[in-house]
N, C-alpha and C positions, 0 to 999 in steps of 0.2 A: 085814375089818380095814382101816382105811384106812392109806394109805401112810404111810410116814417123811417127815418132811422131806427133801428131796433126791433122795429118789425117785421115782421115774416108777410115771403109773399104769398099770397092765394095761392095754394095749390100744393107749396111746399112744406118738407118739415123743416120745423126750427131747430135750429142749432143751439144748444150750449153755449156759454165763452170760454175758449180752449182747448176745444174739442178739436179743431189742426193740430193743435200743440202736444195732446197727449197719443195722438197716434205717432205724431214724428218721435216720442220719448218711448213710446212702447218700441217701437221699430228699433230707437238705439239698445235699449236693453235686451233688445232680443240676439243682434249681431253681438254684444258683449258678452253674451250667456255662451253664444258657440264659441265665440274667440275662446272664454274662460275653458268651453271643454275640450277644444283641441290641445291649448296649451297643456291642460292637465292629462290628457292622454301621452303627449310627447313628453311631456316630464314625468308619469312614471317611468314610461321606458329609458329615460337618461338615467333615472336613479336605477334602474332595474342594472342597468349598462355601469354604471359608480358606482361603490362603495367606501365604506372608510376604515379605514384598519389604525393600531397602533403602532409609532415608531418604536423598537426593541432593542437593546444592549446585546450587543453576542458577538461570534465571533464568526466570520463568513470563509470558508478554503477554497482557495480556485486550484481545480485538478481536472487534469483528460485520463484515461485510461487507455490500455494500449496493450497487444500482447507481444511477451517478451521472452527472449532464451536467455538463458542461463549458460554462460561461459563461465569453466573455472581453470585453474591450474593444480594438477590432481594427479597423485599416484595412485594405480590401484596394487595392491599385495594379492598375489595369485597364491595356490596352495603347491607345496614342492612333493604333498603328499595326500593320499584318501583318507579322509578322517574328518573326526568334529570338529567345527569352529567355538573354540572356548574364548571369547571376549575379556581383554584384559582392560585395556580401555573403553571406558564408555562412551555412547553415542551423543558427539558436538563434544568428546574433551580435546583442549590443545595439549598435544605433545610435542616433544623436543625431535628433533631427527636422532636416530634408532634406539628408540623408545618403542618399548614391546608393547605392539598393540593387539597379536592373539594370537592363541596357539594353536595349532592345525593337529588332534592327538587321534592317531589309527588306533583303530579297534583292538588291537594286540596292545597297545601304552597300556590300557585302562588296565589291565593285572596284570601287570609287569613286576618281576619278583625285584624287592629292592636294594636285596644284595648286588644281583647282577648288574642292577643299575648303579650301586657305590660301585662296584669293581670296575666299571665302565672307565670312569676316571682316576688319573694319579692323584696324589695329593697336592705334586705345583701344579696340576691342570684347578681343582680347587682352591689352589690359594690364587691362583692366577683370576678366576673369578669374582674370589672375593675381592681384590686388589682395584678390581674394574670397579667396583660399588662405591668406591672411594665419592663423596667424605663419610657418605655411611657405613661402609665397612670400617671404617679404622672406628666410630664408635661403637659398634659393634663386638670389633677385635677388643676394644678397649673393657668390655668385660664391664661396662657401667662409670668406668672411672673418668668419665667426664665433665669436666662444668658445666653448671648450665644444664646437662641432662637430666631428662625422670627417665628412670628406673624402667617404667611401662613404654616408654619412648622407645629407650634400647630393646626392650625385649620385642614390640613391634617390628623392631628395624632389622633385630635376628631372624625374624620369622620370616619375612618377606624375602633376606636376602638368601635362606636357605631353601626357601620356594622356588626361588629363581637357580639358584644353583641344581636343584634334582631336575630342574626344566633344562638346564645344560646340562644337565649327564644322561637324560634320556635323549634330548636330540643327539648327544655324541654318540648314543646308541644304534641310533636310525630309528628310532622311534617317536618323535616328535617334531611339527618343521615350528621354528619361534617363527613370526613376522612382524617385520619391524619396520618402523618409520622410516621409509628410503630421505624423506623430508620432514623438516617443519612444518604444523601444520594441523589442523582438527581434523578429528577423526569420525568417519560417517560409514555405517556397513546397508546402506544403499548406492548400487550401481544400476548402471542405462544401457553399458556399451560403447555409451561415445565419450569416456572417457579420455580416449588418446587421441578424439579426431577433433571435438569443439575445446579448443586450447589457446593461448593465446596469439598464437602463430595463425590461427583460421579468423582473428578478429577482422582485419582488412577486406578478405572476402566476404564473410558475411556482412558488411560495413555498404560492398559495394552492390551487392545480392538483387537483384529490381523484385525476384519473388517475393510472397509472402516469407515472412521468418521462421514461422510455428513449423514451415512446412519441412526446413531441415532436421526437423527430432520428432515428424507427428511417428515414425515407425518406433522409437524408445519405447521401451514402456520399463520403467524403474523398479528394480527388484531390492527389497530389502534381505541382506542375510541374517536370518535368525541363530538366536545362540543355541549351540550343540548340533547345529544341522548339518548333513554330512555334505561333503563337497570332493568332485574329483579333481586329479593332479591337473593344474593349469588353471583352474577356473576362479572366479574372485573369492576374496576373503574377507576383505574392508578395501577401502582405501584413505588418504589422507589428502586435503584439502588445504591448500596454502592458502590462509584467509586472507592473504594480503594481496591475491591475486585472483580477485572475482569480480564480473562485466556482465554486464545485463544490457541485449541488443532488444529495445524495444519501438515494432512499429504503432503509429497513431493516424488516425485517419489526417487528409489531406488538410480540411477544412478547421482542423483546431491548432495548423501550421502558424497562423498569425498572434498565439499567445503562446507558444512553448518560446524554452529558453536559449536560452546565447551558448554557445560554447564555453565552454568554463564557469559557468554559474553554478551554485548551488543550491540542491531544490531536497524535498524529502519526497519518498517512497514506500507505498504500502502495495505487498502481495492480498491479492483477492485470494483466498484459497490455501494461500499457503501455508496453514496453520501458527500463523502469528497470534499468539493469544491478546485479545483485546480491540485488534488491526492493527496495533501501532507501529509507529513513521520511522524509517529513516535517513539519515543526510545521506548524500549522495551529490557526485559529480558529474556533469556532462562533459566528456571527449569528446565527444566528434558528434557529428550531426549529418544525412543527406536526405533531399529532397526532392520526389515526385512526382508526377501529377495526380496519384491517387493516394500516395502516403508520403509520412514524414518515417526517418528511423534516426532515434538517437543512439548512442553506444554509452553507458552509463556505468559510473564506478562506483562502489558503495563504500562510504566510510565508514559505515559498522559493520557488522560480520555479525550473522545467526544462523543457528545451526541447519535452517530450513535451506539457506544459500546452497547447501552441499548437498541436501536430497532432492530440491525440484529439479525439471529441468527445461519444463515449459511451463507459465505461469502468467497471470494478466496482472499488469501493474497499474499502479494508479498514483498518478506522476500529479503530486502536490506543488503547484505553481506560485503560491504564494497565499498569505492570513491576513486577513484584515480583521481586526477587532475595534468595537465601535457600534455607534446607533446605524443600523439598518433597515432597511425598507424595501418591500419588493419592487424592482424592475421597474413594472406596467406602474408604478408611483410617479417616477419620474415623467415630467415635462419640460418642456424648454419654450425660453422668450428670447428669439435673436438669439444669440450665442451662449445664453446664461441656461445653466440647467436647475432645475427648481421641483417642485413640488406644490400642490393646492393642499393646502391646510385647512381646518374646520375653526373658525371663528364663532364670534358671538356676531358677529357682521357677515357671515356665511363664508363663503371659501376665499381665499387667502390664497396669492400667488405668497411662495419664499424660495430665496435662492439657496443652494445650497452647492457644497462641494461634494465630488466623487471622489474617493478615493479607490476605489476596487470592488470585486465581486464577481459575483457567478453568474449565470444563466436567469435566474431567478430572483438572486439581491445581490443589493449594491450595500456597502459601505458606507457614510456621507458624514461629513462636517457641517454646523451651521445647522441641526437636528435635537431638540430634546426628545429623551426619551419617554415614551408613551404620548406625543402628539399624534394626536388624529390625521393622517394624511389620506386623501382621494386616489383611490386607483380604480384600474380597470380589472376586470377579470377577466382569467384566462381564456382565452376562447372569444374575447370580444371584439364586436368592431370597432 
């Protein structure tokens, strides 16, 4: 007789009610539990791969660096005699052209009896002197009785010009050589050698050069002349430096040809090395410009003048291309939708596409408008896929 409803048959066990149902509910919780752990293993490594930084107020420089010669337009003052370099002008001051910039004194000057040296000269060869000093000699001659003067002024102004005057009776002697400013120009008592070869007459060549740069002045090596040091006839003493005529040929590698600037732009400029107190920048022009396949080389004028221009003569520059000040953000921050460039911001809704504008930046931040400062934006980290 076959069973009842509800009944179990002979021989079997009985079932529960629902007992299909909760094995099919275990099976789905069980594939939810792996879904849950994969997901949770790929999303730490997303976040491991993300992070989130704060957007920042500052200010961003885009600069390449490059090495660079030092062209000047420069006289050097040789010695006309064996003897000390006694420094009259100091090192980076501008003088006028011939403007006594140091006296060359042989070993026999130093006790030179002083009589012989007044009898050296007549008395119109000293007034002829003094005559030169003009306007400070006539207040001088004037004995104090001028307007406007102090008293310590004129006596100053005696003293110096009677200092100069026994420096013209000793070189009228043969005992002294003056050297003096063939030009306008600051005065520097470091020399290289290539004085009279890198001039502005060698710019075009070196302009057109396919060598490295450095390599026309790697044999220089720049000597400073110290004061009192002895020196023989012909050899340098100072020289003077037209500030208004100094070139900096700097190459840069190939690959940062596509942000340098235009001809005729102006950019600012910092010597690596070159003892600029602080690094600080300055303006500067580009002339001219050629282009290689492994380098760029600019030829660049500087509109300021320091006194480092006139001792280096090889040095690496670091060619400031433009500032951006503003909220910035690193690089790897930036994403893009379609042609919009943007950023993933931290919500209370979680990450947040927002658009933003680029204005500029370096290797590593950008610049951006359409940014408050200290929002949480989503980047990547360096080094990541």
């Amino acid at each position: 007789m076959p069973p009842r409803r509800g009944e179990a048959r002979a021989g079997s066990p009985r079932r529960g009610p629902g007992t299909g149902r909760s094995r099919r509910s275990r099976a789905v919780f069980l594939l939810a539990g792996a879904g849950l752990l994969v997901f949770a293993a790929f999303g730490r490594q997303g976040v491991a791969r993300w992070n989130t930084v704060p957007a920042r107020y500052g200010r961003v420089t885009v600069a390449v660096e490059g090495e660079a010669l030092v062209v000047r337009e420069e006289q050097v003052l040789f010695a006309d005699v064996a003897g000390k370099v006694m420094p009259v002008a100091q090192e980076g001051e501008r003088v006028p052209r011939g403007a006594l910039v140091a006296r060359i004194v042989p070993p026999r000057a130093a006790g030179a009896d002083p009589r012989e040296v007044e009898e050296a000269l007549s008395e119109a060869k000293r007034r002829a002197i003094l005559d030169e000093q003009s306007p400070l000699a006539a207040a001088a001659r004037a004995g104090g009785r001028v307007k406007g003067a102090s008293q310590a002024a004129l006596a100053a102004t005696r003293q110096a010009l009677e200092e100069e005057r026994a420096a013209l009776a000793r070189q009228a002697a043969g005992q002294v050589h003056l050297a003096r400013a063939p030009i306008a120009g600051t005065v520097s008592y470091t020399v290289d050698g290539l004085e009279g070869i890198l001039g502005p007459r060698s710019l075009l060549d070196l302009l057109n050069e396919e060598g490295p740069v450095e390599e026309v002045a790697r044999g220089a090596t720049p000597r400073a002349v110290q004061p009192q040091e002895t020196v023989a006839p012909g050899r340098p003493a100072a020289k003077v430096v037209d500030n208004f005529r100094v070139w900096f040929v700097v190459d840069v590698p190939r690959k940062t040809a596509g942000v340098l600037p235009r001809v005729g732009a102006r950019i600012r400029l910092r010597l690596r090395g070159g003892g600029v107190p602080g690094g600080a920048a300055c303006t500067a022009t580009v002339v001219n410009r050629r282009d290689w396949p492994e380098r760029s080389r600019l030829l660049i004028a500087p509109v300021e003048y320091w006194p480092e221009f006139g001792r280096v003569r090889r040095t690496t520059l670091e060619l400031c291309l433009g500032d951006y000040e503003g909220v910035w953000i690193p690089r790897s921050a930036l994403v893009k939708r379609g042609d919009t460039a943007g950023v993933m911001v931290e919500t209370w809704l979680g990450r947040q596409f927002q658009a933003v504008t680029v204005r500029g930046g370096d290797r590593e931040r950008v610049v951006v408008d359409g940014l408050a400062p200290g929002t949480r934006v989503w980047k990547k980290p360096m080094g990541s896929g």
